[in-house]
PDB file with one MODEL, atoms N, CA, C and O in Angstrom:
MODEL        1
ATOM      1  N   UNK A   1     -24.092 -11.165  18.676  1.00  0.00           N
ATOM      2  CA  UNK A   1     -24.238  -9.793  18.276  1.00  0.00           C
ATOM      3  C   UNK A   1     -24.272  -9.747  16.750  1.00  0.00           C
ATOM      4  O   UNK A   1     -23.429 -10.454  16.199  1.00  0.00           O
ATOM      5  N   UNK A   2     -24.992  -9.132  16.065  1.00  0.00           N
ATOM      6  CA  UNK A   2     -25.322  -8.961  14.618  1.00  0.00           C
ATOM      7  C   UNK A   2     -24.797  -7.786  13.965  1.00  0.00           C
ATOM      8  O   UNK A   2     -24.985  -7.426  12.803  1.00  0.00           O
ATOM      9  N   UNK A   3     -23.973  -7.129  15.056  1.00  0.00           N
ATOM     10  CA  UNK A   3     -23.120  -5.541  14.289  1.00  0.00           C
ATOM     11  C   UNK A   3     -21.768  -6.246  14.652  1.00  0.00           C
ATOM     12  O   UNK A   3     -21.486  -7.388  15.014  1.00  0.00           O
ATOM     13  N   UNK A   4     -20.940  -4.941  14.373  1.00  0.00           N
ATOM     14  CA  UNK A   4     -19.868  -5.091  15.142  1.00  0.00           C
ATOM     15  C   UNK A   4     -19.138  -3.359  15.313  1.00  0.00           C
ATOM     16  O   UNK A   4     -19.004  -2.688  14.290  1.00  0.00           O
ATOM     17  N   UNK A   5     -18.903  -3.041  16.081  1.00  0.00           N
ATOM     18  CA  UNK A   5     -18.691  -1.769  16.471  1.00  0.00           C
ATOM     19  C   UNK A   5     -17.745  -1.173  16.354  1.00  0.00           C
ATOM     20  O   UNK A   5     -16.791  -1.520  17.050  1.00  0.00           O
ATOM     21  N   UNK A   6     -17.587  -0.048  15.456  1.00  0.00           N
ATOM     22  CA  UNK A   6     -16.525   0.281  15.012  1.00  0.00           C
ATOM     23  C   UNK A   6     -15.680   1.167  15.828  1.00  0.00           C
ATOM     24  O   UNK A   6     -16.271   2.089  16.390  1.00  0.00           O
ATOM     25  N   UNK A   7     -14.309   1.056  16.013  1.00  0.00           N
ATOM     26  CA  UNK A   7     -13.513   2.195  16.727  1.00  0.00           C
ATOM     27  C   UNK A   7     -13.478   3.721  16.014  1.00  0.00           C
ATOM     28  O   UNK A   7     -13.496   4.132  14.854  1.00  0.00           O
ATOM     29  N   UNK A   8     -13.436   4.157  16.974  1.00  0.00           N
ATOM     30  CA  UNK A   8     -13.750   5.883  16.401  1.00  0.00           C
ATOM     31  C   UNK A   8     -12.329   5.963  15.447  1.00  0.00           C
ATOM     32  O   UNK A   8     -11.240   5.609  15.900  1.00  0.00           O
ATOM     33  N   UNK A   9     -12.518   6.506  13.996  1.00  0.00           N
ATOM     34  CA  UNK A   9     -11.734   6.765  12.811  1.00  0.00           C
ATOM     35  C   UNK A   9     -11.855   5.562  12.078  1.00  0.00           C
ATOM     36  O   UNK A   9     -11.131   5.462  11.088  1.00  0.00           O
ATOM     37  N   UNK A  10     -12.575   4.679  12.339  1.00  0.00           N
ATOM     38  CA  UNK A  10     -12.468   3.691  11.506  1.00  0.00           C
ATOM     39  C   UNK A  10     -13.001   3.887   9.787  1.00  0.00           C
ATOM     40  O   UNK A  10     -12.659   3.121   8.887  1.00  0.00           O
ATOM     41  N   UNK A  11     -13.909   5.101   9.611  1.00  0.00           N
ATOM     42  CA  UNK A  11     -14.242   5.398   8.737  1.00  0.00           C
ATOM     43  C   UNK A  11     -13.144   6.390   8.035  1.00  0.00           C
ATOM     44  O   UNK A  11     -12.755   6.338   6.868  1.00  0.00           O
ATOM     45  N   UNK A  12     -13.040   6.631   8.304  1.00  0.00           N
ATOM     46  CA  UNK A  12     -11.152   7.722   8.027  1.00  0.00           C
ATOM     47  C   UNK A  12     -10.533   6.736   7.798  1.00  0.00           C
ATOM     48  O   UNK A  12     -10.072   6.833   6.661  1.00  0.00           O
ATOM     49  N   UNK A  13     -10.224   5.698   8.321  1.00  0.00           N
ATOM     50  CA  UNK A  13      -8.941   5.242   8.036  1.00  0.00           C
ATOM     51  C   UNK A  13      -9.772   3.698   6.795  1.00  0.00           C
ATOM     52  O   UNK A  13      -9.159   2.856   6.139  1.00  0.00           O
ATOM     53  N   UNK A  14     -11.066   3.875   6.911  1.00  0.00           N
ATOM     54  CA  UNK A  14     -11.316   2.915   5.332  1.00  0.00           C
ATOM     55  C   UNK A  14     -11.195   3.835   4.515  1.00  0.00           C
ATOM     56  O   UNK A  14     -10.486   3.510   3.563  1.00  0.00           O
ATOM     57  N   UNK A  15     -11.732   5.233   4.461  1.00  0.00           N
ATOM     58  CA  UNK A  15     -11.495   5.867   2.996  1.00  0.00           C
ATOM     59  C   UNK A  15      -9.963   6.087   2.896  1.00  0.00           C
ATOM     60  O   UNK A  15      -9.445   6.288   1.798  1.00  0.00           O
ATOM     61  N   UNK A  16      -9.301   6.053   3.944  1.00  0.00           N
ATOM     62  CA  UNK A  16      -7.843   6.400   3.344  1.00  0.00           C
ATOM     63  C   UNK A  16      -7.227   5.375   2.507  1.00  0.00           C
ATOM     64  O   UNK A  16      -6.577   5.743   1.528  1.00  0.00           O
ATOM     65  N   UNK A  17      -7.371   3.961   2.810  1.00  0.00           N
ATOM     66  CA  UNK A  17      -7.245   2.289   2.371  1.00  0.00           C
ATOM     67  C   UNK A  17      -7.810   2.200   1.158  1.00  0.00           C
ATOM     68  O   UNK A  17      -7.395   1.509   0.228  1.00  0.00           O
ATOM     69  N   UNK A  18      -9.062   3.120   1.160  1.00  0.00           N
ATOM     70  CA  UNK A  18     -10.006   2.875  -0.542  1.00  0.00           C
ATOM     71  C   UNK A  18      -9.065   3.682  -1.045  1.00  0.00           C
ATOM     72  O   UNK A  18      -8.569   3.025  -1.960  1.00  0.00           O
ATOM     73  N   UNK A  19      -8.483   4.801  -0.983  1.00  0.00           N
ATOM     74  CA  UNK A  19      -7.996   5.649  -1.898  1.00  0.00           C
ATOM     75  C   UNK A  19      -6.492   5.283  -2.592  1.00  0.00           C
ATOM     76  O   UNK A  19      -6.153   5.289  -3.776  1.00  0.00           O
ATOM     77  N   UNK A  20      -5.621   4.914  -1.179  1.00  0.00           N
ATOM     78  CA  UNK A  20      -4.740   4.259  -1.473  1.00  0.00           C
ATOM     79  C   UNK A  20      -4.157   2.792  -2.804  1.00  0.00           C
ATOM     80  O   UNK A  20      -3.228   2.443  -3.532  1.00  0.00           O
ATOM     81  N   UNK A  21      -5.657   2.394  -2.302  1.00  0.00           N
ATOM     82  CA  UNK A  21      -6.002   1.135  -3.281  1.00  0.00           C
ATOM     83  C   UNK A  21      -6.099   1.540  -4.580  1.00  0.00           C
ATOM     84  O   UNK A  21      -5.453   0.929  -5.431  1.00  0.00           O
ATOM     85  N   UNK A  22      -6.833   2.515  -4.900  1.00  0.00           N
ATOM     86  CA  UNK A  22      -7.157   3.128  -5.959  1.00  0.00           C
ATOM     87  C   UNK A  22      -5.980   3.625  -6.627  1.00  0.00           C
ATOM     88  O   UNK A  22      -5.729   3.157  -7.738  1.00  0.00           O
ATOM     89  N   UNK A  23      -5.301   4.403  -6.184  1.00  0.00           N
ATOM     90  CA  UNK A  23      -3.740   5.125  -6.617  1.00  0.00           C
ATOM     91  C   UNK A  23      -2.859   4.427  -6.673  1.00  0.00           C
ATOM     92  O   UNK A  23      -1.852   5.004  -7.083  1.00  0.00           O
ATOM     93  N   UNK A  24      -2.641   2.769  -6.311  1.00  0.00           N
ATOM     94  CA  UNK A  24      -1.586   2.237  -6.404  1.00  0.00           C
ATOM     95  C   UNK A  24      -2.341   0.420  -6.276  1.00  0.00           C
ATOM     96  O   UNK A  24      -2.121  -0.584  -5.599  1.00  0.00           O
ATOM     97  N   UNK A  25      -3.239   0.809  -7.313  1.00  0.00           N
ATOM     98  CA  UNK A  25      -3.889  -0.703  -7.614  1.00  0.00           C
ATOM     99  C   UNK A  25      -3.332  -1.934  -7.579  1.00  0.00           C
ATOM    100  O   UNK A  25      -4.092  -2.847  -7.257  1.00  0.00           O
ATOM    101  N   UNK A  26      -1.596  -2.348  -7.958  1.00  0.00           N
ATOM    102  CA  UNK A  26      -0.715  -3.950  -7.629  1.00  0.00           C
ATOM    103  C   UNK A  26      -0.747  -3.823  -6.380  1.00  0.00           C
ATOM    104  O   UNK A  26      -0.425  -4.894  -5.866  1.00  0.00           O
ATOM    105  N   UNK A  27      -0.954  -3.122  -5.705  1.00  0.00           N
ATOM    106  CA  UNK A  27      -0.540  -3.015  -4.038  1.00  0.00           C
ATOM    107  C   UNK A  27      -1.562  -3.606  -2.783  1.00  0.00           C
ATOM    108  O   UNK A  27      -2.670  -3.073  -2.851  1.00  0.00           O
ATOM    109  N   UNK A  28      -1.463  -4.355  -1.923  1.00  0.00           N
ATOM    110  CA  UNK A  28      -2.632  -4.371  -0.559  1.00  0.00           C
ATOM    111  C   UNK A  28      -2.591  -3.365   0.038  1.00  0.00           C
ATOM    112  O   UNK A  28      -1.839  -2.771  -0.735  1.00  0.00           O
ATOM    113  N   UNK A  29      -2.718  -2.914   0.531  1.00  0.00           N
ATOM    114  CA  UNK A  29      -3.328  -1.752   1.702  1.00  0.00           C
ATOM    115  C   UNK A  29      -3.825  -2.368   2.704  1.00  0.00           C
ATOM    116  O   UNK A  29      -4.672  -3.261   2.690  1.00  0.00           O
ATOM    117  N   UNK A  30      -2.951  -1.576   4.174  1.00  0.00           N
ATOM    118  CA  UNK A  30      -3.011  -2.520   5.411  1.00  0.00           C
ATOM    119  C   UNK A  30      -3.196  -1.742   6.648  1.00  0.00           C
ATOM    120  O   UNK A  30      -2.579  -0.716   6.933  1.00  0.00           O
ATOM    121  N   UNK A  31      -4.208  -2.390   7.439  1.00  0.00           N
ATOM    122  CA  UNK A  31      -4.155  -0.814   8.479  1.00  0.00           C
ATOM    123  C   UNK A  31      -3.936  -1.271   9.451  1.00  0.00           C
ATOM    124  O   UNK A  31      -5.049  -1.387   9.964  1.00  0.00           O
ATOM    125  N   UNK A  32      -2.726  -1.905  10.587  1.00  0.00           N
ATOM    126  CA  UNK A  32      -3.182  -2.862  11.648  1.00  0.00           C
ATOM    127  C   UNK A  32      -3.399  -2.054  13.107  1.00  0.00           C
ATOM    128  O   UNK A  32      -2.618  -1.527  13.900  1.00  0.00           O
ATOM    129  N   UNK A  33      -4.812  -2.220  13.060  1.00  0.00           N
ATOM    130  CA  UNK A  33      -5.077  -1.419  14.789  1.00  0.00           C
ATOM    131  C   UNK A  33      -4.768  -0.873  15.786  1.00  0.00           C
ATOM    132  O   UNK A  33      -4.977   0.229  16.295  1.00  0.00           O
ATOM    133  N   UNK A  34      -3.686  -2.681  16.284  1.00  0.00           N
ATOM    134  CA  UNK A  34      -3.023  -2.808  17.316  1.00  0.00           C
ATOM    135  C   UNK A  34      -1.958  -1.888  17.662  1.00  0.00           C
ATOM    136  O   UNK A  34      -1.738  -1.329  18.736  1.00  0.00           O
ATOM    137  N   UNK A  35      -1.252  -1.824  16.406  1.00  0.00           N
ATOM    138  CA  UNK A  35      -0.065  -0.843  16.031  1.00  0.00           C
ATOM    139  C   UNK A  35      -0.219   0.680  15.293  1.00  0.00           C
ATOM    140  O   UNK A  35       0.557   1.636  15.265  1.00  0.00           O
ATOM    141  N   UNK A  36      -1.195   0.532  14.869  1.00  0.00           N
ATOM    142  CA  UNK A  36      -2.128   1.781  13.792  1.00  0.00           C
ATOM    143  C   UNK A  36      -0.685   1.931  12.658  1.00  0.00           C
ATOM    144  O   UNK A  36      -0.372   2.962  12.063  1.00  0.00           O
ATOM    145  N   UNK A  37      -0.168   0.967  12.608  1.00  0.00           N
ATOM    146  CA  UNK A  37       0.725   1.357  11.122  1.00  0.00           C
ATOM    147  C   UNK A  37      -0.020   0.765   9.865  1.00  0.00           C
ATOM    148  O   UNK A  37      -0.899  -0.077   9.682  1.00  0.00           O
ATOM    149  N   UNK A  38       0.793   1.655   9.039  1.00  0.00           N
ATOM    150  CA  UNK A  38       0.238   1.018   7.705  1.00  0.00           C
ATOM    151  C   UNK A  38       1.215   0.129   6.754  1.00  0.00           C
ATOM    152  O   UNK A  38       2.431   0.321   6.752  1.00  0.00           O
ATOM    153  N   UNK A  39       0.647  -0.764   6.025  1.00  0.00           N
ATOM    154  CA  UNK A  39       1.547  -1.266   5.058  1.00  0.00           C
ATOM    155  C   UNK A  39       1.336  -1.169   3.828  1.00  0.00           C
ATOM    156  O   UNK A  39       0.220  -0.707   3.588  1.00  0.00           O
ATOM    157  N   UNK A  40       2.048  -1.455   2.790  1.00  0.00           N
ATOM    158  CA  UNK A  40       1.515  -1.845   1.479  1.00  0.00           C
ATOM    159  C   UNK A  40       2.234  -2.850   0.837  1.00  0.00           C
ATOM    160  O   UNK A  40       3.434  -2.599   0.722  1.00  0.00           O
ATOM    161  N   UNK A  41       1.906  -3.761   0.451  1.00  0.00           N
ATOM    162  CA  UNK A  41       2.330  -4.969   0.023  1.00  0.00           C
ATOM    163  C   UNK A  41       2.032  -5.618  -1.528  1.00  0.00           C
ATOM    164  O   UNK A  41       0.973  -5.669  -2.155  1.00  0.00           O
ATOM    165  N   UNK A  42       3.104  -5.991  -1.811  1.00  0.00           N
ATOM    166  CA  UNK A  42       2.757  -7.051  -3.237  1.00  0.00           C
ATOM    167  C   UNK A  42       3.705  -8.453  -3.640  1.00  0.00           C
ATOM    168  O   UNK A  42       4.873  -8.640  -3.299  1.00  0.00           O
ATOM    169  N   UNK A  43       3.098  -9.098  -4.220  1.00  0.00           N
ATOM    170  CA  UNK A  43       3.886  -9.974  -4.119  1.00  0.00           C
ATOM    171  C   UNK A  43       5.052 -10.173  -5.404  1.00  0.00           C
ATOM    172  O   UNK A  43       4.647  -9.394  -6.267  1.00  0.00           O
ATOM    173  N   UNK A  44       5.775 -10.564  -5.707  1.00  0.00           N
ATOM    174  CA  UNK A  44       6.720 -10.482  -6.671  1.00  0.00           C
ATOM    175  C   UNK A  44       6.650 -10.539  -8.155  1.00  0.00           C
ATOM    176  O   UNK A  44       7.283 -10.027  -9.078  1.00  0.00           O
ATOM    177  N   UNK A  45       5.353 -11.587  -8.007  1.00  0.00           N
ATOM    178  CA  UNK A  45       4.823 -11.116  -9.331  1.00  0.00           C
ATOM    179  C   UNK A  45       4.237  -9.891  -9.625  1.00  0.00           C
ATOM    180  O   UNK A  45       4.519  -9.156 -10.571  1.00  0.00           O
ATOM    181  N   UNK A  46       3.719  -9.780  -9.084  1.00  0.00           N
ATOM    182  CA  UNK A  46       2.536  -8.485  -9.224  1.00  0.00           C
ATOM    183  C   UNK A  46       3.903  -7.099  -9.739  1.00  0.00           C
ATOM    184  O   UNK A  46       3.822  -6.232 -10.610  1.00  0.00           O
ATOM    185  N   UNK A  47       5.159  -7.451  -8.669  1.00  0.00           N
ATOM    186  CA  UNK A  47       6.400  -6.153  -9.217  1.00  0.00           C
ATOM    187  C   UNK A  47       7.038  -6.562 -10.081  1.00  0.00           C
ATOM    188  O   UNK A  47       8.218  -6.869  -9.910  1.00  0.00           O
ATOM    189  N   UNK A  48       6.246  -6.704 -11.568  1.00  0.00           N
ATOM    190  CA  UNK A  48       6.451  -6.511 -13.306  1.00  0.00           C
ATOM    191  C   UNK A  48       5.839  -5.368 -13.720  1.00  0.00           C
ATOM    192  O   UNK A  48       4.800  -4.882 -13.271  1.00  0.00           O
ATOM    193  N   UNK A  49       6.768  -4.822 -14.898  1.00  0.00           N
ATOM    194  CA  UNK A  49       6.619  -4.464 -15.693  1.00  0.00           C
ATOM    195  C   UNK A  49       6.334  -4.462 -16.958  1.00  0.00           C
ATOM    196  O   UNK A  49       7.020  -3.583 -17.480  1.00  0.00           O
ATOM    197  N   UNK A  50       5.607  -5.042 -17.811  1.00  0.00           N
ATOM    198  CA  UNK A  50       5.055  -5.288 -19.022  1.00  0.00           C
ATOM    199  C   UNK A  50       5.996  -6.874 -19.170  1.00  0.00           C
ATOM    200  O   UNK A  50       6.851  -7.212 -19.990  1.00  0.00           O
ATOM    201  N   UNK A  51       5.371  -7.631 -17.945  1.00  0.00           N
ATOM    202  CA  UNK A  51       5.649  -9.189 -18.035  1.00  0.00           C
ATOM    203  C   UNK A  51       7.249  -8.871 -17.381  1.00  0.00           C
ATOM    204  O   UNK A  51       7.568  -9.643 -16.477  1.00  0.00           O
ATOM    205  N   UNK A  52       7.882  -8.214 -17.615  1.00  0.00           N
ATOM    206  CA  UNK A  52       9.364  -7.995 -17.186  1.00  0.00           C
ATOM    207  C   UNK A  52       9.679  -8.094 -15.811  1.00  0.00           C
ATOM    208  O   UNK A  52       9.312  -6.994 -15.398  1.00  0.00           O
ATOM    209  N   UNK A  53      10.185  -8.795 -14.715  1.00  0.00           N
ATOM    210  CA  UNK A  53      11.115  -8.234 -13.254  1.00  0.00           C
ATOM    211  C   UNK A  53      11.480  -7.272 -13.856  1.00  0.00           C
ATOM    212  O   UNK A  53      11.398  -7.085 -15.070  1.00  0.00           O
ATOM    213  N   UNK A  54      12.067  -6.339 -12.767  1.00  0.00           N
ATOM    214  CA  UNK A  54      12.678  -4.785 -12.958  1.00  0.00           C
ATOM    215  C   UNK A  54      13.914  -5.056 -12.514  1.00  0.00           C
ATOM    216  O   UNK A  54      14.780  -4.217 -12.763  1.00  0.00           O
ATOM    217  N   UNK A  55      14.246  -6.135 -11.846  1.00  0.00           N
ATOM    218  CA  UNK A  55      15.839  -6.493 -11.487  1.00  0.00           C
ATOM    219  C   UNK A  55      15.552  -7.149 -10.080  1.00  0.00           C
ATOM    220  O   UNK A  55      14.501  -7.643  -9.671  1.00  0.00           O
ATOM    221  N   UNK A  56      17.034  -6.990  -9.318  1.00  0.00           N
ATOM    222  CA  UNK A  56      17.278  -7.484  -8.698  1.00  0.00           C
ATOM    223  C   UNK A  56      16.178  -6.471  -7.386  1.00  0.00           C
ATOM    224  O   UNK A  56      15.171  -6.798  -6.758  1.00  0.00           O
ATOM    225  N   UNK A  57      16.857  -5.397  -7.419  1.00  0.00           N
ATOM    226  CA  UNK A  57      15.891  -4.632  -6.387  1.00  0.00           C
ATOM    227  C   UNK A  57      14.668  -4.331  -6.484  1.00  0.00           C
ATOM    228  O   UNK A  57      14.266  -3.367  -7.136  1.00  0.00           O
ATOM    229  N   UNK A  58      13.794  -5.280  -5.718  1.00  0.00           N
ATOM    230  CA  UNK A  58      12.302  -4.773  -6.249  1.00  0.00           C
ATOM    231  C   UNK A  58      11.831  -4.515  -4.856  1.00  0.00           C
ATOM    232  O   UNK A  58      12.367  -4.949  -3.836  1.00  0.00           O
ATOM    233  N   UNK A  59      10.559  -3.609  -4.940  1.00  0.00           N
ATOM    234  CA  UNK A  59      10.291  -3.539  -3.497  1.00  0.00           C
ATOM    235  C   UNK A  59       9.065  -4.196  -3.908  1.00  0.00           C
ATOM    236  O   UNK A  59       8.523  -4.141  -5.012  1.00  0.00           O
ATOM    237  N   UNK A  60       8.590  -5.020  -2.545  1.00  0.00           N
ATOM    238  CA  UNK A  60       7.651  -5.631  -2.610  1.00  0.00           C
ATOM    239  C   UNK A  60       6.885  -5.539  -1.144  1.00  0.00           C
ATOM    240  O   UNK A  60       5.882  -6.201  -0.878  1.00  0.00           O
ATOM    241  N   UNK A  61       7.477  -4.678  -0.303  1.00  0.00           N
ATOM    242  CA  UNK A  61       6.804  -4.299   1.158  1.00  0.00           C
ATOM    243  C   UNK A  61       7.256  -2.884   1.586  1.00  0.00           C
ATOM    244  O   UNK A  61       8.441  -2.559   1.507  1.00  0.00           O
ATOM    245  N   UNK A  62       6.237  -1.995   2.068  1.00  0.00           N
ATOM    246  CA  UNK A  62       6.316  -0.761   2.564  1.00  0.00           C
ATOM    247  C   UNK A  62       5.606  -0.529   4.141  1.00  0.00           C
ATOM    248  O   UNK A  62       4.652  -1.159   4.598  1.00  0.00           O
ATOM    249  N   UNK A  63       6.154   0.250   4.613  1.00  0.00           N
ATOM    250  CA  UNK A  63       5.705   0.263   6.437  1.00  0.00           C
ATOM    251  C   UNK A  63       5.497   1.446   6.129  1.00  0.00           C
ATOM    252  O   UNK A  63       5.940   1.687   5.006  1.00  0.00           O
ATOM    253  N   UNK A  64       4.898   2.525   6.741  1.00  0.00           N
ATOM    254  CA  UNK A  64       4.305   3.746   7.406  1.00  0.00           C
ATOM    255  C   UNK A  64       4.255   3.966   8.744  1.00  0.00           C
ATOM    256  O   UNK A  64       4.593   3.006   9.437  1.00  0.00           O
ATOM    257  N   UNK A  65       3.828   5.260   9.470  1.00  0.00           N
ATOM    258  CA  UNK A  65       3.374   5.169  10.395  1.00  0.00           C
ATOM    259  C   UNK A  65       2.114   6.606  10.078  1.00  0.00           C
ATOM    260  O   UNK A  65       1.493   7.046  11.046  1.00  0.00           O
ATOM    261  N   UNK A  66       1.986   6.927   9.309  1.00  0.00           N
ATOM    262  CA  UNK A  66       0.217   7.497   8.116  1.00  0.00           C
ATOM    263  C   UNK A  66       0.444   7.088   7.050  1.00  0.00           C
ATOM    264  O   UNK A  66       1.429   6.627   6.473  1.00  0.00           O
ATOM    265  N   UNK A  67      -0.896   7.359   6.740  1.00  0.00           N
ATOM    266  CA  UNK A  67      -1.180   6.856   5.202  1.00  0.00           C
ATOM    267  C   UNK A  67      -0.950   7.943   4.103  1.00  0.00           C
ATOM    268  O   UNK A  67      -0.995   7.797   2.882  1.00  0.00           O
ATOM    269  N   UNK A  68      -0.629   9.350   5.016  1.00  0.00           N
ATOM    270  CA  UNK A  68       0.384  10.010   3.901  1.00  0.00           C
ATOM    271  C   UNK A  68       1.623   9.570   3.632  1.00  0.00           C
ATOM    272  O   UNK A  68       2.145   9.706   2.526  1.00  0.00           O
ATOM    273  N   UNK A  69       2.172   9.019   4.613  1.00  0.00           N
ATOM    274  CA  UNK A  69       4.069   8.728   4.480  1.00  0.00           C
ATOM    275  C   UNK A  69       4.075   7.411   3.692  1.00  0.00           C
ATOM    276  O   UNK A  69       4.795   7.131   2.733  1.00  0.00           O
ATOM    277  N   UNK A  70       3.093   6.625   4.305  1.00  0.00           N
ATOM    278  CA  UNK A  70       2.894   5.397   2.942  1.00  0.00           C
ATOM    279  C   UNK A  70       2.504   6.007   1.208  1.00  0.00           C
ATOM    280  O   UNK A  70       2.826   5.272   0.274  1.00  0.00           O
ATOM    281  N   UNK A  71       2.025   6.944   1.004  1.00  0.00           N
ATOM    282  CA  UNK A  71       1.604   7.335   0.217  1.00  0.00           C
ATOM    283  C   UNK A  71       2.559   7.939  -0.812  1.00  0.00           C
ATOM    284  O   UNK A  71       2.495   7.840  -2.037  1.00  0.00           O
ATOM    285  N   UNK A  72       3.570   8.665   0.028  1.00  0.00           N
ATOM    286  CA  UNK A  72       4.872   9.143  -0.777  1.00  0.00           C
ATOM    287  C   UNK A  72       5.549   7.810  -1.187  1.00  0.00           C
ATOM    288  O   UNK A  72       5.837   7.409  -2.315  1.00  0.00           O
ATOM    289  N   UNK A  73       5.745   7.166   0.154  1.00  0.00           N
ATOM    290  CA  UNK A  73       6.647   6.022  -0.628  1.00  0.00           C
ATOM    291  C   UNK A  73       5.908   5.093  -1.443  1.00  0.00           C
ATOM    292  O   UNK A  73       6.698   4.645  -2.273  1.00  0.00           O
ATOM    293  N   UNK A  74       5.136   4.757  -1.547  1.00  0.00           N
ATOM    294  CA  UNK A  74       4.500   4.352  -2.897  1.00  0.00           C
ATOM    295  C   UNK A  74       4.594   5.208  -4.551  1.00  0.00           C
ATOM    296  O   UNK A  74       4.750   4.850  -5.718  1.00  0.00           O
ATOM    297  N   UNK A  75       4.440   6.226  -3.976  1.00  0.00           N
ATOM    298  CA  UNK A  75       4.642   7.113  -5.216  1.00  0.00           C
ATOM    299  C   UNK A  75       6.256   7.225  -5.571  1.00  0.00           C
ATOM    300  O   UNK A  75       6.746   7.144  -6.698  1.00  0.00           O
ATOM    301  N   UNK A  76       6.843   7.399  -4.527  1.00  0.00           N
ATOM    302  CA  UNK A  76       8.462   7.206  -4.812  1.00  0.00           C
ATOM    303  C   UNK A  76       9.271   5.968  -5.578  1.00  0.00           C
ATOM    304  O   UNK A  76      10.313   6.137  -6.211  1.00  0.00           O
ATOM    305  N   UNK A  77       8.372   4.277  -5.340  1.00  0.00           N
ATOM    306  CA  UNK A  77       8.082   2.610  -5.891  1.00  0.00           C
ATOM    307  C   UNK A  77       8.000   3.191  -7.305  1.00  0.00           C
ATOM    308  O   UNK A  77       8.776   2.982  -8.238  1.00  0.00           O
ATOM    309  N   UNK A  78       6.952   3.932  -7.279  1.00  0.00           N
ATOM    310  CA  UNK A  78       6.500   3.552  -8.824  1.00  0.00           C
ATOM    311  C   UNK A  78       7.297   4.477  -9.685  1.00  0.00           C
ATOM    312  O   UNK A  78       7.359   4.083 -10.850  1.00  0.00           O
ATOM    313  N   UNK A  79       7.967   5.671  -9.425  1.00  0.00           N
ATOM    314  CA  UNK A  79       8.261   6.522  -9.961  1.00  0.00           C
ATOM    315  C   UNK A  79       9.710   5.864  -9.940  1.00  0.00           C
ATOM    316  O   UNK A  79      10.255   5.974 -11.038  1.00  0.00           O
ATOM    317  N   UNK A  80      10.278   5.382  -9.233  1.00  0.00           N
ATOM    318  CA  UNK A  80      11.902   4.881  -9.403  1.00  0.00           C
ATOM    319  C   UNK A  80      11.524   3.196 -10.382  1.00  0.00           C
ATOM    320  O   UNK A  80      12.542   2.820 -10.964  1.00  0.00           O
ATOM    321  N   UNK A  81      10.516   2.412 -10.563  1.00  0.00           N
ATOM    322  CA  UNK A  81       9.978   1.567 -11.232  1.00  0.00           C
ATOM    323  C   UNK A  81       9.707   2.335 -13.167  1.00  0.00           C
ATOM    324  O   UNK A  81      10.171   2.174 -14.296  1.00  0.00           O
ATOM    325  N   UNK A  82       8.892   2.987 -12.611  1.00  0.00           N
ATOM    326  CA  UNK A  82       8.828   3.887 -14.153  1.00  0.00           C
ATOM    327  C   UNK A  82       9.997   4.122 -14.715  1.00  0.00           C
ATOM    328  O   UNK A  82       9.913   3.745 -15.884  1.00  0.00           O
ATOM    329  N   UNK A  83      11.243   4.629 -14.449  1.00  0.00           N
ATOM    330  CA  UNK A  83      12.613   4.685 -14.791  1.00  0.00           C
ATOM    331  C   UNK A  83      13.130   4.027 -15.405  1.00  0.00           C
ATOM    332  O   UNK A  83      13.668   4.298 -16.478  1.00  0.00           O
ATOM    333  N   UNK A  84      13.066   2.597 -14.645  1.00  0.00           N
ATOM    334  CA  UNK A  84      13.537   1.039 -14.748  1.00  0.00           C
ATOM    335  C   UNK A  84      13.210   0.222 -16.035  1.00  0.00           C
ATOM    336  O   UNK A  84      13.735  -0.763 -16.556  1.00  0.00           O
ATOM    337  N   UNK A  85      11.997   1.113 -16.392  1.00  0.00           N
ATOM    338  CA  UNK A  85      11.456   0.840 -17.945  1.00  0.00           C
ATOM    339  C   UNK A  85      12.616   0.505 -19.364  1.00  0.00           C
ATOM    340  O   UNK A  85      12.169   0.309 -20.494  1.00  0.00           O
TER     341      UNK A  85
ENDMDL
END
């Protein structure tokens, strides 16, 4: 087969992943099917601050179950990160 067929929302749930990506660029963006949760992920480097760790507590993984509730808590990461400055 030379396509591959997409499940209905699959286009919804890429622009939600592009946007996400966009608003919180150190981060992956994760949509898994099976489960329809979302994640967002980084790895430890990537959670610096101008070359700096931020300490001991860093988050470096987020779960959802939409890509609005992932969306707050990402914004909640960076905004308790911004502080940490």
């Amino acid at each position: 087969m030379s396509w591959i067929q997409q499940p209905p929302g699959a286009d919804a749930v890429a622009a939600q992943k592009a946007a996400l990506r966009e608003a919180f660029g150190g981060w992956s963006i994760i949509h898994t099917t099976d489960t329809c949760r979302w994640w967002a992920i980084r790895t430890g480097q990537r959670a610096r601050l101008d070359g700096r760790l931020l300490g001991a507590r860093v988050c470096t993984e987020l779960d959802a179950d939409t890509a609005d509730e992932l969306h707050v808590k990402l914004r909640e990461v960076v905004q308790a990160e911004a502080g940490a400055r």
